[in-house]
Residue frames relative to the residue before (quaternion, step in Angstrom):
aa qw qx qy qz dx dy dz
X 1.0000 0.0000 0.0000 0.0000 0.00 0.00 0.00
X 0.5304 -0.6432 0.4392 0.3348 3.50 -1.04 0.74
X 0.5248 -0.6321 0.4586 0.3387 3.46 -1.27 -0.58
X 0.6938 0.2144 -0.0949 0.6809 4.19 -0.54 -0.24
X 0.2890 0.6418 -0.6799 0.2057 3.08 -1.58 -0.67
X 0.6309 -0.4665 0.4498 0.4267 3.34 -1.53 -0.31
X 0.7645 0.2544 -0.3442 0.4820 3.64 0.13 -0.76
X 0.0654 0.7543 -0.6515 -0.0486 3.67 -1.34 -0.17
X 0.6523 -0.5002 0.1678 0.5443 3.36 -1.34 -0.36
X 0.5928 0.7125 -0.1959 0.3204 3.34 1.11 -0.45
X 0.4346 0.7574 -0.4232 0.2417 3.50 1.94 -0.86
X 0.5246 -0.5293 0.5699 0.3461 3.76 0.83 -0.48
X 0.4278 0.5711 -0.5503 0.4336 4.09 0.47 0.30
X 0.7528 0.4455 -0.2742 0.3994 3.61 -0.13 -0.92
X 0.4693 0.6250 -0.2630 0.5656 3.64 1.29 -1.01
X 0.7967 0.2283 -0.3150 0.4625 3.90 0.32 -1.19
X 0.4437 0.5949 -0.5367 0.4015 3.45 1.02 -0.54
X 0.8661 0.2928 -0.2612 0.3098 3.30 -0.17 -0.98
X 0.5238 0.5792 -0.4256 0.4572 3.41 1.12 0.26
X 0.5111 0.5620 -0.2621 0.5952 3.76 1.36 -0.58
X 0.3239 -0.7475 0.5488 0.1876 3.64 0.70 -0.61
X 0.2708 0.7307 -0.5184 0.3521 3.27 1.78 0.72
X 0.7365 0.0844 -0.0592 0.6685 4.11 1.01 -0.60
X 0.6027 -0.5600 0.5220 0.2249 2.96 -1.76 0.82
X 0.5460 -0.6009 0.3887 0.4356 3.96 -1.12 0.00
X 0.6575 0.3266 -0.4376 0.5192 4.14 0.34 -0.75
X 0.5644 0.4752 -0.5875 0.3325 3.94 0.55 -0.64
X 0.6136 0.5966 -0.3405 0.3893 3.96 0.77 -1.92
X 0.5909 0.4665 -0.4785 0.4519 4.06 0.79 -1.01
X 0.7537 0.5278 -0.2430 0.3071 2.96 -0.06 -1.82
X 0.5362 0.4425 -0.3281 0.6395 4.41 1.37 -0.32
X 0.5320 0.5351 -0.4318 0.4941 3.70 0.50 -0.92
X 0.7292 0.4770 -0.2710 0.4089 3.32 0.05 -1.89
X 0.5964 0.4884 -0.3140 0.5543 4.10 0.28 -1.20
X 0.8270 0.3389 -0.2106 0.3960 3.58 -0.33 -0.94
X 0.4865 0.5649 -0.4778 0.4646 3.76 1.15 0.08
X 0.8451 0.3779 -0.1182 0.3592 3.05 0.55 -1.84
X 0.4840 0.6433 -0.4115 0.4272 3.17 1.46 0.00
X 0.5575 0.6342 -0.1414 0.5167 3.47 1.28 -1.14
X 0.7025 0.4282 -0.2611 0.5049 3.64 1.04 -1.18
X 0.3670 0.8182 -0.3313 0.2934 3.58 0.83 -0.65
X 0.5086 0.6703 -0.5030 0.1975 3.50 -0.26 0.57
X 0.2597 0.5484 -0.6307 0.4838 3.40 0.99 1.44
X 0.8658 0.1064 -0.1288 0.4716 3.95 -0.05 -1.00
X 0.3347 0.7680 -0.4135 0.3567 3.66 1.63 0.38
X 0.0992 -0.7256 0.6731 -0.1027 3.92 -0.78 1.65
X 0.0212 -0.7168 0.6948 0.0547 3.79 -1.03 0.89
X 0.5127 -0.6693 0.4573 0.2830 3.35 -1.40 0.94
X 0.3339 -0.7518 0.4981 0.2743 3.92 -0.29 0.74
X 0.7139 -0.5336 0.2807 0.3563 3.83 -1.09 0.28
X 0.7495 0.3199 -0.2541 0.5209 3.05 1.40 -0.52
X 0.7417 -0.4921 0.1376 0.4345 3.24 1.10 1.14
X 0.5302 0.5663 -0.3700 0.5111 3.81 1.45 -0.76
X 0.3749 -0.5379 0.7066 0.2662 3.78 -1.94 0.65
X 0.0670 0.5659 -0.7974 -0.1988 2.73 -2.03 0.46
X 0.7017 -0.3538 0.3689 0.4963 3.56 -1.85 0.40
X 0.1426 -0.5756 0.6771 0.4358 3.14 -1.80 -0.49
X 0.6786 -0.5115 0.4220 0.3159 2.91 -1.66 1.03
X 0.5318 -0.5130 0.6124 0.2809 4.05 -1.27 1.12
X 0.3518 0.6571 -0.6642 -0.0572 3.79 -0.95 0.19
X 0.8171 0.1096 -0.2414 0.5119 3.63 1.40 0.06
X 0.4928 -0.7385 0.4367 0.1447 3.27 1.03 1.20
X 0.2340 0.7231 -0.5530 0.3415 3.11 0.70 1.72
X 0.2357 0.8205 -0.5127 -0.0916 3.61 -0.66 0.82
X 0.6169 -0.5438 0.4876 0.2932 3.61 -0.82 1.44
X 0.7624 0.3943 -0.3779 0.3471 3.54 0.24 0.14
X 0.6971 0.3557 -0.3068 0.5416 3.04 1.05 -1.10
X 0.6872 0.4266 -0.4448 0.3846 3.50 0.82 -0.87
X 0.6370 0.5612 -0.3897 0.3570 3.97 0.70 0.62
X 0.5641 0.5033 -0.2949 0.5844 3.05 1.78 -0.54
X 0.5220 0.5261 -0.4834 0.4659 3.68 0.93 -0.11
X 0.7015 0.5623 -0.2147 0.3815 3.63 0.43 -1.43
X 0.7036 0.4193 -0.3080 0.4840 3.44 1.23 -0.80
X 0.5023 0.5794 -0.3892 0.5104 3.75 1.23 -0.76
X 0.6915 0.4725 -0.3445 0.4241 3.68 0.47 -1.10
X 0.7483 0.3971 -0.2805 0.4513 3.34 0.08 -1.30
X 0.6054 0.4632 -0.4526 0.4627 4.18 0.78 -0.53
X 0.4413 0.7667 -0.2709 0.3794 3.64 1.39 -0.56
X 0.6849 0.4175 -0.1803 0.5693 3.73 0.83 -1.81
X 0.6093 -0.5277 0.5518 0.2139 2.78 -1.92 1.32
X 0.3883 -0.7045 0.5703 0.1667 3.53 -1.23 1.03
């Protein structure tokens, strides 16, 4: 996924969803939460260049959406039910 742009996690969409009662609140966190870190990413993060070619994005906080999801799933399989 690219970076900036117009939409992000922040664009307000999710927010009306959940005013509509189209999603529930821990489900709306728990998207919120995915779609940050997706956004943070810039270990396996490609943006599409004007002339149509990718380049990497540069690592400055060595976020990766994978590992930093495989952490979240260990954790949460962790918590007492």
């Amino acid at each position: 996924m690219g970076k900036g742009g117009a939409t992000g996690p922040d664009d307000g969409r999710l927010a009306r969803l959940e005013r509509a009662g189209v999603i529930r609140r821990a489900p709306r966190e728990r998207l919120d939460e995915i779609i940050k870190v997706t956004f943070a990413d810039d270990v396996l993060s490609w943006e599409l260049d004007d002339d149509g070619g990718w380049s990497k994005v540069p690592t400055e906080q060595g976020v990766d959406v994978q590992e930093a999801m495989m952490a979240r799933a260990i954790a949460r399989a962790r918590e007492p039910r």
